[in-house]
C-alpha positions in Angstrom: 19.0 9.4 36.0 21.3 5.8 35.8 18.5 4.6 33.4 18.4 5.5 29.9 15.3 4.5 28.8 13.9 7.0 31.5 15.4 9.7 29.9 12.6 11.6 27.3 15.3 14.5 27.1 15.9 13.6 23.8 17.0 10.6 21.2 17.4 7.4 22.9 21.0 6.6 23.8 21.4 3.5 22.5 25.0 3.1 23.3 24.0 3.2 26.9 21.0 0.9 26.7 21.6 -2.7 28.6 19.0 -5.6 28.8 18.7 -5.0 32.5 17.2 -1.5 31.8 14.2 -2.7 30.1 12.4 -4.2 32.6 12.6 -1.8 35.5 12.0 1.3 33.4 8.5 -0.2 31.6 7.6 -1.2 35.1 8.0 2.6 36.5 6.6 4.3 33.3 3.3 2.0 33.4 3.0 2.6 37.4 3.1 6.5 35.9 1.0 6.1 33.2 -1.5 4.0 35.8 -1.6 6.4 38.3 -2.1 9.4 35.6 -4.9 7.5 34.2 -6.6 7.7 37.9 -6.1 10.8 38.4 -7.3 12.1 35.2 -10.7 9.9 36.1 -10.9 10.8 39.3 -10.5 14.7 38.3 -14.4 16.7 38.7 -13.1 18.5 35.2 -15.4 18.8 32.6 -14.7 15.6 30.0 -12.6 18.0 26.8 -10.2 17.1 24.6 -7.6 18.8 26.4 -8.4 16.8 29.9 -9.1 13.7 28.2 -7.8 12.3 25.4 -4.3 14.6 25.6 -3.6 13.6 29.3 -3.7 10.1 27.6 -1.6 10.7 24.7 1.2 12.3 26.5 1.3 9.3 28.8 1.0 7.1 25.7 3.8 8.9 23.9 6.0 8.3 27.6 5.7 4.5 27.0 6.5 4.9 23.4 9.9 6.7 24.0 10.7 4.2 26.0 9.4 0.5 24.2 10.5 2.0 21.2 14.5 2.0 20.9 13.9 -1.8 22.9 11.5 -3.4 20.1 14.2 -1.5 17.6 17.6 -3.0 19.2 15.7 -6.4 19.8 15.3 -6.0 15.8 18.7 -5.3 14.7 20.8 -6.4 17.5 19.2 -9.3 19.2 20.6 -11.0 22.3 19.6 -13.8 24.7 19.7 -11.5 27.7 17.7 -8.8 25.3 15.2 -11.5 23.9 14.3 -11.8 28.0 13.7 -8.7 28.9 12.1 -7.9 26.0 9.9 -10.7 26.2 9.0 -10.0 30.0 8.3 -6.1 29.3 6.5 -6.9 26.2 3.8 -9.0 28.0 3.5 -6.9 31.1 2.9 -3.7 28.0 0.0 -5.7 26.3 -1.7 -7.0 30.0 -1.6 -3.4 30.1 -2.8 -2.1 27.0 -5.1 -4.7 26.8 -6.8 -3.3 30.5 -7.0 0.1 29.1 -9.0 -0.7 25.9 -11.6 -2.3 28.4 -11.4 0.3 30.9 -15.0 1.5 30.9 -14.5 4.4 33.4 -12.0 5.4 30.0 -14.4 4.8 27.7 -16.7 6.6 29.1 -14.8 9.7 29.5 -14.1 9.7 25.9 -17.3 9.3 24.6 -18.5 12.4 27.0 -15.2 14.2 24.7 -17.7 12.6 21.6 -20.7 13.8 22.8 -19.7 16.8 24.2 -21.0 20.3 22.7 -17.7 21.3 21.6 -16.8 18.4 19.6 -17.4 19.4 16.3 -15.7 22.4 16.6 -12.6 20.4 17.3 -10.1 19.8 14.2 -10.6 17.2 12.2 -7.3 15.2 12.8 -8.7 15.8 16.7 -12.0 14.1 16.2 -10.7 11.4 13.5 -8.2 10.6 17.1 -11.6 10.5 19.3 -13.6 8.2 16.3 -10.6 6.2 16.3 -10.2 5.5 20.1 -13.9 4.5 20.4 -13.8 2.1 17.6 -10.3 0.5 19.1 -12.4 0.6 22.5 -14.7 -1.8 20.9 -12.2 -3.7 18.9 -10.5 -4.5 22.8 -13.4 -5.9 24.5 -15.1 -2.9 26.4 -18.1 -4.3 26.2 -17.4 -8.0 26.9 -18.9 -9.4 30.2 -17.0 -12.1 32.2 -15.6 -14.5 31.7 -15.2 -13.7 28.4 -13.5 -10.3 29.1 -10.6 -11.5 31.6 -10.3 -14.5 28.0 -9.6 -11.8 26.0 -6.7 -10.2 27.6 -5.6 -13.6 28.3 -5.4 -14.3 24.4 -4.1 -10.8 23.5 -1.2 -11.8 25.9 -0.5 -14.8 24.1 -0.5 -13.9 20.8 1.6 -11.2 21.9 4.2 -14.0 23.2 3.5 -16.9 20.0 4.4 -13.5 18.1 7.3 -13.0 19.2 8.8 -16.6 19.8 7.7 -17.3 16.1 9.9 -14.1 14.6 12.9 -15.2 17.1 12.5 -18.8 15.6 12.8 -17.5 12.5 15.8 -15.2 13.0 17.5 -18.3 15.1 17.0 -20.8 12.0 18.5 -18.3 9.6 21.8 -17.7 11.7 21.7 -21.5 12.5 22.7 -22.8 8.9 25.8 -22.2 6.9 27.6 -24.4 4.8 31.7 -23.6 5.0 33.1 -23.5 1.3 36.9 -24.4 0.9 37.0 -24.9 -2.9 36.4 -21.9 -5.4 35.3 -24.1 -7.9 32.0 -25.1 -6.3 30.9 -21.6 -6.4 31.7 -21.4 -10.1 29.0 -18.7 -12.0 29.1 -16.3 -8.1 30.4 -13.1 -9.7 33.5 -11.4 -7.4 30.7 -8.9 -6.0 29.0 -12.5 -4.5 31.9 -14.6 -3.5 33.0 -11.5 -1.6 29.6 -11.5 0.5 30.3 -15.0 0.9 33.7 -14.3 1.9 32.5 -11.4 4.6 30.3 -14.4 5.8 33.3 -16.5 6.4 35.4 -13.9 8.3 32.8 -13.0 10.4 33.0 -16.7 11.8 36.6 -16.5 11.6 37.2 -18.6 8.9 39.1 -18.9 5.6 37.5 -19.0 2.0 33.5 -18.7 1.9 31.0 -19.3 3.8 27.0 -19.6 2.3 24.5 -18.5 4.6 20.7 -18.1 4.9 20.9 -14.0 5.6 19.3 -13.0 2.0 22.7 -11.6 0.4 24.3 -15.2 0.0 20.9 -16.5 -0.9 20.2 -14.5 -3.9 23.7 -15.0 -5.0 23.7 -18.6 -4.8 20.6 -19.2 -6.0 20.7 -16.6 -8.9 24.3 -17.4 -10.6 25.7 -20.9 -8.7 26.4 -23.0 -11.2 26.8 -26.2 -8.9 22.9 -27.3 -9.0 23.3 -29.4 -6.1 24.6 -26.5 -4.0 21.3 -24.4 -5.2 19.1 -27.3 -4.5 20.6 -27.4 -0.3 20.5 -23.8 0.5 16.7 -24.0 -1.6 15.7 -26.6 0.9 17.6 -24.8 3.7 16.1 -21.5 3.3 12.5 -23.1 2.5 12.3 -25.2 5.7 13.2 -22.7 7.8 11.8 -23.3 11.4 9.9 -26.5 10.5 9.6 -29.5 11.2 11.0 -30.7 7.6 13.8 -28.4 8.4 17.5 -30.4 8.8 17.4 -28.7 12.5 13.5 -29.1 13.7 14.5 -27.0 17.2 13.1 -24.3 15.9 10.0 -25.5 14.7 7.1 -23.1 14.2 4.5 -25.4 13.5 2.8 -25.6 17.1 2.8 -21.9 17.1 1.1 -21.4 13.6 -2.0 -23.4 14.8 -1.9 -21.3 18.6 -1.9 -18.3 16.8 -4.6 -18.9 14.5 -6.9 -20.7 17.3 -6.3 -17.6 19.4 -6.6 -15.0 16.6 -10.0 -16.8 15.8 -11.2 -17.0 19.1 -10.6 -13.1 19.8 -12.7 -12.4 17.3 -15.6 -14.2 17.8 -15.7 -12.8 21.8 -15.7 -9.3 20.3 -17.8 -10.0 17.5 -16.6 -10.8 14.0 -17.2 -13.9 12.6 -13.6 -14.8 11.9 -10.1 -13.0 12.6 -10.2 -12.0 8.6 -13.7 -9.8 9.3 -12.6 -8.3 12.4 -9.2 -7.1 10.2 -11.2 -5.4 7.9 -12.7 -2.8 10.6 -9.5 -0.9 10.3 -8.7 -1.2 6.5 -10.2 0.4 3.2 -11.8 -3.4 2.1 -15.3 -3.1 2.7 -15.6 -7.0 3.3 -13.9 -10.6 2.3 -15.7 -11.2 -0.2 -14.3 -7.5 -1.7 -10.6 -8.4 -0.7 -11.0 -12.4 -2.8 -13.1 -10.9 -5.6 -10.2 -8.1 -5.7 -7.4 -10.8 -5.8 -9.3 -13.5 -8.5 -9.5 -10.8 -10.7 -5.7 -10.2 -10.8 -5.4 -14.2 -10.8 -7.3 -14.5 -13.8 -5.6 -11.8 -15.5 -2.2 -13.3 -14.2 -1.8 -16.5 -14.3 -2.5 -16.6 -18.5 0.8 -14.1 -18.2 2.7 -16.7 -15.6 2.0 -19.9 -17.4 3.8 -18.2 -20.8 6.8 -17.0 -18.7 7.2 -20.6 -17.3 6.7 -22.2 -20.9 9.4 -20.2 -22.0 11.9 -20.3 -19.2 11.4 -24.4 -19.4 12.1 -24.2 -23.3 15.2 -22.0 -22.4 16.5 -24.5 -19.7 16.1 -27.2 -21.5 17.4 -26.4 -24.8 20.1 -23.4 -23.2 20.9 -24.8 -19.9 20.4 -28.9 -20.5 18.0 -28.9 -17.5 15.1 -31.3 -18.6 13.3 -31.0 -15.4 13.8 -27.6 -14.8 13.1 -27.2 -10.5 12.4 -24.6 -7.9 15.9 -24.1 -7.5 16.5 -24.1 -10.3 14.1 -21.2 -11.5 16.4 -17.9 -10.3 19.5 -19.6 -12.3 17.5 -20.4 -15.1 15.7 -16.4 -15.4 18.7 -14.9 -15.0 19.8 -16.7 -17.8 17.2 -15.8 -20.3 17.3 -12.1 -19.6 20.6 -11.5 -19.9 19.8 -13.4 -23.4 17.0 -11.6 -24.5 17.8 -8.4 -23.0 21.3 -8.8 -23.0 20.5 -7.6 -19.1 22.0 -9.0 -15.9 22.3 -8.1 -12.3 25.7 -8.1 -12.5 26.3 -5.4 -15.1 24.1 -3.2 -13.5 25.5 -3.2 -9.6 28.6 -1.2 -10.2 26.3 2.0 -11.0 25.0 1.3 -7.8 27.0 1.9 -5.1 25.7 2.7 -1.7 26.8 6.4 -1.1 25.1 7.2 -4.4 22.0 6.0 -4.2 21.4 7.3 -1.1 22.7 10.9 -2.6 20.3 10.1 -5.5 17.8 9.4 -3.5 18.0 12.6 -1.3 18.0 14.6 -4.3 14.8 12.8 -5.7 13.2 13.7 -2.6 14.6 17.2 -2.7 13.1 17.8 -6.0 9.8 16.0 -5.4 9.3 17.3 -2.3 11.5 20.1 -1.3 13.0 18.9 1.3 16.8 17.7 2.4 18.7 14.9 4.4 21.6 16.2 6.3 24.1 13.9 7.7 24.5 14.0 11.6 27.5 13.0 13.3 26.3 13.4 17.0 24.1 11.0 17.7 24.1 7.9 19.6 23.9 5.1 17.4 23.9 1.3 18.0 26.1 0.0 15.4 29.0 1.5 13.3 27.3 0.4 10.0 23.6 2.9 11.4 23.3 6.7 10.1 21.4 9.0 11.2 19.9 12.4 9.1 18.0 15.8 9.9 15.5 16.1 7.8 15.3 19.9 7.0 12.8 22.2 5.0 13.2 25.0 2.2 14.1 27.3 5.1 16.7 25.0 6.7 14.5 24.2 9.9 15.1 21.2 11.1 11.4 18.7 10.5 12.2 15.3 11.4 14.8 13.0 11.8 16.1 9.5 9.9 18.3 6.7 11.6 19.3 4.3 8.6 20.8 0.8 8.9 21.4 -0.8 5.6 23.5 -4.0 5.4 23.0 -7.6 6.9 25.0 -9.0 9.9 24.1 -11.9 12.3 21.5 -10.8 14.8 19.6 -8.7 13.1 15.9 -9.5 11.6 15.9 -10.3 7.6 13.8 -8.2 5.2 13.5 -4.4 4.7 11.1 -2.2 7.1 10.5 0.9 8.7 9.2 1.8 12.0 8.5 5.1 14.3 11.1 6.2 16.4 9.2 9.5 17.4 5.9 10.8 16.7 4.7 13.8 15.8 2.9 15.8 18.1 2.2 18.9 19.9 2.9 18.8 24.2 2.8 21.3 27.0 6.4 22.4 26.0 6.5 22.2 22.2 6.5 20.1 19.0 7.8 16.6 19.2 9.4 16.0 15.9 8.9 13.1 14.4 12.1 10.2 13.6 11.9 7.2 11.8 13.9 3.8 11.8 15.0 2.8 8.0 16.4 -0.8 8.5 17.5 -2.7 5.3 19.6 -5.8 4.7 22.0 -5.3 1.6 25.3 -6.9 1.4 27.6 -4.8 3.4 31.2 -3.7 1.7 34.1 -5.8 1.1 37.8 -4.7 1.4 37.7 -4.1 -1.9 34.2 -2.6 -2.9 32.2 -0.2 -1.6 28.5 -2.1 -1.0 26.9 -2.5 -4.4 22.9 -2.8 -4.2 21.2 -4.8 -7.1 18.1 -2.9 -8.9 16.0 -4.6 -6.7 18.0 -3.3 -4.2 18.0 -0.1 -4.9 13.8 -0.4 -5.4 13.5 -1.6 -2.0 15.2 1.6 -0.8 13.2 3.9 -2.1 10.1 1.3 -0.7 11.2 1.7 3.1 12.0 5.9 2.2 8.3 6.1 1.3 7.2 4.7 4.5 9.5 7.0 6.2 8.2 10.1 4.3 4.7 9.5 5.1 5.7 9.3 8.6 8.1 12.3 8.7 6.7 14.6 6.5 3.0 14.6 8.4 1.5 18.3 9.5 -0.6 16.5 11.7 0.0 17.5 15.6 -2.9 14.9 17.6 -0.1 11.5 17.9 -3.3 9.0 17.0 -3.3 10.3 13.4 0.1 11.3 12.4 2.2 10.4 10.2 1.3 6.2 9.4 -0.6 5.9 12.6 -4.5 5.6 12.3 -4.1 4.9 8.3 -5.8 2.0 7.1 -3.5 -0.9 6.9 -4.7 -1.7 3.3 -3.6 1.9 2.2 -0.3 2.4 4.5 1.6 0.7 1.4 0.4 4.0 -0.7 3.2 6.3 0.0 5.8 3.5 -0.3 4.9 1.6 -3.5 4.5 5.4 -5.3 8.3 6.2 -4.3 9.2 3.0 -6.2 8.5 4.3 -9.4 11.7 6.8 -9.2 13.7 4.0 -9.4 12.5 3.3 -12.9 12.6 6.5 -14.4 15.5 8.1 -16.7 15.3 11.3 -14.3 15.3 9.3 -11.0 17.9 6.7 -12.9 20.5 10.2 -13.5 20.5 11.2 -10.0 20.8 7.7 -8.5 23.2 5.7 -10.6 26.9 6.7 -10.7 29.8 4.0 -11.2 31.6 3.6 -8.5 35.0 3.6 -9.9 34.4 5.9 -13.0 31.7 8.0 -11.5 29.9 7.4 -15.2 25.7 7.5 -15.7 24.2 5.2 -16.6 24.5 4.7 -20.2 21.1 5.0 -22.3 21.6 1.4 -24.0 21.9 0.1 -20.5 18.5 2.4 -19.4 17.2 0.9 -22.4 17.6 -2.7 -21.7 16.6 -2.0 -18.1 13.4 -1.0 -19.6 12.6 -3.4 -21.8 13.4 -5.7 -19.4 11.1 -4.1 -16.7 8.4 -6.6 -17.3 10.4 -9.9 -17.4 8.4 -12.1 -16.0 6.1 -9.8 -13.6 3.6 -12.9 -14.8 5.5 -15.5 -12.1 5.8 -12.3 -9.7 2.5 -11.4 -9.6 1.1 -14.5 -9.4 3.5 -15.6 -5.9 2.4 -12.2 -4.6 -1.3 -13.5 -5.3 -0.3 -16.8 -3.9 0.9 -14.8 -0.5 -2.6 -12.8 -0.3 -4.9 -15.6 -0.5 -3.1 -17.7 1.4 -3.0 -15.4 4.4 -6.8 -14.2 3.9 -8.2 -17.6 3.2 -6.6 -19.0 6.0 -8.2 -16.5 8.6 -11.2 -16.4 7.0 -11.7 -20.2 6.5 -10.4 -21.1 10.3 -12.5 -23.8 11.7 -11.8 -24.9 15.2 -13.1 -28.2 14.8 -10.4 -28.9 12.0 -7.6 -26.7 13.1 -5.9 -24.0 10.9 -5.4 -26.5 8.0 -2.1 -24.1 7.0 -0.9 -26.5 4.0 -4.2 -27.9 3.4 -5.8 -24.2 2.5 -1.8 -23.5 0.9 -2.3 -26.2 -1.2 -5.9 -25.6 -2.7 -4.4 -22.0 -3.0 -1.9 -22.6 -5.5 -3.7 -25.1 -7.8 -6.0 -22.1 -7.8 -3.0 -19.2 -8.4 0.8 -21.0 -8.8 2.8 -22.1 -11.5 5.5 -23.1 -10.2 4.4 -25.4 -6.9 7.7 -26.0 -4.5 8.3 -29.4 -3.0 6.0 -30.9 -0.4 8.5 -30.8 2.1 9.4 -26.9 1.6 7.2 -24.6 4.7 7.1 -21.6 3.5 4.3 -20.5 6.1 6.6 -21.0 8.7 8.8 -18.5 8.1 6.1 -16.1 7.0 6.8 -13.5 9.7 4.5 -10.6 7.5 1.5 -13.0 8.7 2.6 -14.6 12.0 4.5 -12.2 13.6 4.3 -8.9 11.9 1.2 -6.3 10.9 -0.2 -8.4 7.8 -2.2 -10.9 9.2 -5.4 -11.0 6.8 -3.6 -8.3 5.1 -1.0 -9.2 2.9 -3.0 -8.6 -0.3 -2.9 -4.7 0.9 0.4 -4.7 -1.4 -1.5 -5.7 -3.9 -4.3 -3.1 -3.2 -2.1 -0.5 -2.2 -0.5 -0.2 -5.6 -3.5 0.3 -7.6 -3.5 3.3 -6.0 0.1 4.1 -6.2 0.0 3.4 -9.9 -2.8 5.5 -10.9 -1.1 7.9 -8.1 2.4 8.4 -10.1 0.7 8.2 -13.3 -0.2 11.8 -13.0 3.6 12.8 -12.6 3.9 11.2 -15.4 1.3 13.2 -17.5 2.7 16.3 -15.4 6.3 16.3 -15.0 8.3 13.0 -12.7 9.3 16.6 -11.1 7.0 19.1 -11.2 7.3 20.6 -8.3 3.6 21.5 -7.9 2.3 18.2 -8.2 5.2 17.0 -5.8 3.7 20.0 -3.1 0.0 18.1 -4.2 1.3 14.7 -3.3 3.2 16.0 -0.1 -0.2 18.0 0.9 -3.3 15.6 0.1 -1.5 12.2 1.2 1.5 12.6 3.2 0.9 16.3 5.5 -2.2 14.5 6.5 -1.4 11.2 8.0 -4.5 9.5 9.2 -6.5 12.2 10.1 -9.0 11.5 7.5 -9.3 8.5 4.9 -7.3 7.1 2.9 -9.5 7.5 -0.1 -10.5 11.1 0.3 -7.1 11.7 0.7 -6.4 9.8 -2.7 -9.3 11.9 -4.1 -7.9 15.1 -3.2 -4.6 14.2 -5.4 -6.4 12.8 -8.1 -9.0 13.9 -8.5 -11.1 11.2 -9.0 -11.5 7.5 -7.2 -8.7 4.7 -7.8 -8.7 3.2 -11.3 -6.8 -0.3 -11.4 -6.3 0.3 -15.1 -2.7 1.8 -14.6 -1.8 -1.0 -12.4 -2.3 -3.3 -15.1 -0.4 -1.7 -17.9 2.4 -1.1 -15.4 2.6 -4.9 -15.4 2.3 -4.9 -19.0 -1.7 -6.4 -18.5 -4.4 -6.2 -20.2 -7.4 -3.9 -19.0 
């Protein structure tokens, strides 16, 4: 076997993948899958489970073995030759998937599984798969007639590509700017821990002294402690024009595929339906309908924004009589916070990152889990990876059996997608010859280590950690055996942010805080005055945060929900009217932030960012019962592992909330966890 992604054996070899392996093997896995799918329809066995919906899983799971280590490298190891290939296999997978939702012979034979005399004596996670696959059915186009059928797969196709291109655009704009830095001075107020990013930068081009960069490291250090406000305000309008047309490079302009995507997105759901792209989201998510989802936001906006407007008063009041900055700007907002807090809580980033090195957190972090959950990471040595800087981990249980598996890629290099996410490597899932175990993809981007330092994560940092591990606990720690349902898959995309948003709240706690935080060169706690200011500082303006995260909600939902095709999508039109609604601080007219707003465009989120916001009212009242119990009571941590995470999707969201708590979701410990009123 000279191809590796034919080989199911075991974990992909990534070492031995090549762009020229990605085409052939899709095109001989979907002739297989085909030709199963026939056969499997053209079999005179009674419809059952077993003959049905199983035969397609396994042939399912065949394609995902393979697609998956691709979409991952094309992620965090891009290439031109890879970009192609995956490109070309990517449209021929959804011309495929897109046939198979509308295949009616298929549909057929699953709704004889539904109707079927032994259905109901089938598990639940079995017939939540089987509810599932009928609705998806629908939501593909079973039903649709031509012409309007062959349209559909024709959009799906598209958006599939504009997807795609957008992210790459993106990714391409990011690695396209840098601005070399010869002279110290002019990064003046860059702690050592920054310049040395900056200086990593540089060496990667092979080049002396710095080099500032759009890859989120260098941004958050310039724009958090430069004190050269010209250099803040060119990397501001750098990063904020990214792929635009207002961008100092245009090439990469995602304008033209912003309205595409939202004519097509629109378009699809009318043949199938829904009046607009936003409804049709809402069949697969908790939100009942839009009016639920904007009601649920303008709630928080009017509880917000009071709590924003004060934080801006008093950071301009700072700047101006601290800082001498009279017209205190966008680029100027980072500088100017970090500013205040380290005066009122005598807090900075800076003091805190040396009790964060990488190796301990991650030990910390482990050991959190340990005690939560009762189970451990163990470092593996053996496996193929695709980049020196990747890890990967067993994850192993009370009696040392091996449950699932962890590859981990934490630090930021050229080539590799911004942001923090985690996606499914393997399933979990019963076959003819045993139990597939199930492995995730952690992917982060920190700044990596210097010659000097070890890679020191900020708080923030270290939150977002614990963010991506909660994703990958839901996924790994699932009992569930039926692939549809396990682990995140077949969760509603309004409540897959649960899991993640509760492991956050480790982070803040004095028990998380003493496994987590060791200083990296005296191996010290960290101190209680320190925890103490942390604290107080918790809420520093979570006014301005909240109301940007409202900003990004209503923007996304307003804009699918609004789209008219007579007037187009109207992106910084409906922006605009947004933040007069929701901001306080309202960027430049020239600064596109939708077009590097890969969540929406090019990732899950589309009419679904405010699920963060939705999520954590359930996280919040979630945690707030190991906080009444114990942050490590072991029973509640075997509650939490058994009502939310064993389960996966096999049943919804908020009965599995229910069965934690006890109760429904209230919002009322979201609020005071921002320090709102009720």
């Amino acid at each position: 076997m000279t191809n590796p992604l034919l080989d199911t054996t075991g974990l992909p070899r990534f070492s031995a993948i090549r762009p020229e392996h990605v085409e052939p093997a899709i095109e001989a896995i979907l002739a297989d899958y085909q030709a199963g799918i026939d056969a499997m329809l053209a079999s005179d066995a009674p419809r059952t489970y077993a003959n049905v919906v199983e035969v397609a899983e396994r042939l399912d799971e065949r394609l995902s073995q393979a697609w998956s280590p691709v979409g991952h490298l094309h992620g965090v190891m891009d290439s031109d030759a890879l970009r192609k290939a995956y490109s070309a296999a990517q449209d021929r997978i959804v011309e495929f998937n897109t046939a198979l939702g509308q295949n009616r012979e298929l549909y057929a034979a699953v709704k004889s599984v539904a109707d079927g005399a032994g259905f109901a004596a089938l598990p639940r996670a079995a017939r939540t798969v089987v509810e599932h696959e009928l609705r998806d059915f629908e939501l593909s186009g079973v039903a649709l007639e031509e012409p309007a059928r062959s349209r559909y797969r024709e959009i799906s196709s598209e958006l599939a590509r504009l997807s795609t291109e957008f992210e790459e655009a993106v990714l391409d704009a990011t690695d396209a700017w840098s601005e070399h830095v010869t002279d110290e001075a002019a990064l003046a107020g860059i702690p050592e821990s920054g310049l040395a990013v900056l200086r990593a930068y540089a060496q990667e081009k092979e080049l002396d002294d710095w080099l500032v960069t759009l890859k989120q490291p260098s941004v958050q250090a310039v724009l958090t402690y430069a004190d050269d406000r010209e250099l803040r305000a060119r990397l501001y309008r750098a990063y904020g024009t990214r792929a635009s047309d207002t961008a100092e490079d245009p090439s990469h302009d995602n304008t033209a595929r912003i309205e595409a995507i939202m004519a097509l997105r629109h378009e699809s759901a009318q043949l199938i339906g829904f009046a607009d792209a936003a409804v049709e989201s809402l069949a697969t998510k908790m939100a009942p309908t839009p009016d639920k989802v904007i009601a649920f936001l303008r709630d928080f906006v009017a509880k917000a924004r009071p709590m924003a407007e004060r934080d801006l008063a008093e950071l301009r009041a700072f700047a101006r009589d601290t800082l001498g900055l009279d017209d205190l700007q966008p680029w100027d907002v980072a500088y100017a916070s970090e500013k205040l807090r380290e005066k009122t809580y005598a807090l900075n980033e800076e003091e805190l990152k040396p009790y964060f090195p990488v190796d301990a957190v991650m030990d910390g972090l482990f050991a959190v889990v340990e005690r939560v959950l009762g189970v451990r990471f163990r470092a593996r040595t053996d496996v193929d990876l695709w980049h020196a800087d990747a890890r990967y981990y067993d994850v192993v249980d009370a009696k040392d059996a091996v449950i699932a598996g962890a590859y981990v890629d934490l630090y930021a290099r050229t080539g590799k997608r911004g942001g923090a996410w985690m996606d499914v490597c393997r399933t979990r899932y019963r076959t003819p010859d045993g139990l597939q175990l199930p492995v995730a993809y952690l992917t982060c981007n920190f700044a990596p280590p210097t010659a000097t330092t070890p890679s020191l994560l900020t708080h923030d940092d270290v939150v977002t950690l614990f963010h991506e591990f909660g994703h990958g606990l839901h996924h790994m720690l699932t009992e569930v055996e039926h692939a549809g349902v396990s682990g995140i898959s077949g969760v509603e995309w309004d409540a897959v942010e649960l899991p993640s948003q509760f492991m956050e709240n480790f982070a803040w706690q004095r028990e998380g805080l003493d496994l987590i935080a060791r200083h990296w060169q005296t191996g010290e706690r960290l101190p209680d005055a320190l925890f103490d200011r942390m604290q107080a500082a918790r809420n520093f303006q979570s006014g301005l945060f909240l109301v940007r995260q409202l900003e990004f909600g209503l923007f996304d939902f307003r804009l699918h929900h609004e789209y008219d095709p007579a007037r187009g999508a109207r992106t910084l039109e409906i922006l605009e009217d947004v933040r007069r609604e929701v901001a306080v601080i309202v960027p430049p007219a020239w600064h596109r932030f939708p077009h590097a707003f890969t969540h929406v465009f090019s990732g899950g989120y589309a009419a679904g960012y405010y699920s963060y916001l939705w999520a954590e009212v359930l996280s919040a009242d979630a945690f707030e019962r190991f906080e009444q119990e114990g942050v490590f009571n072991r029973g509640v941590g075997e509650a939490w592992r058994e009502s939310v995470l064993a389960v996966g999707g096999s049943r919804p969201a908020l009965e599995s909330f229910v069965a934690f708590r006890g109760r429904e979701p209230e919002p009322d410990a979201l609020l005071r966890s921002y320090g709102l009123a009720a």
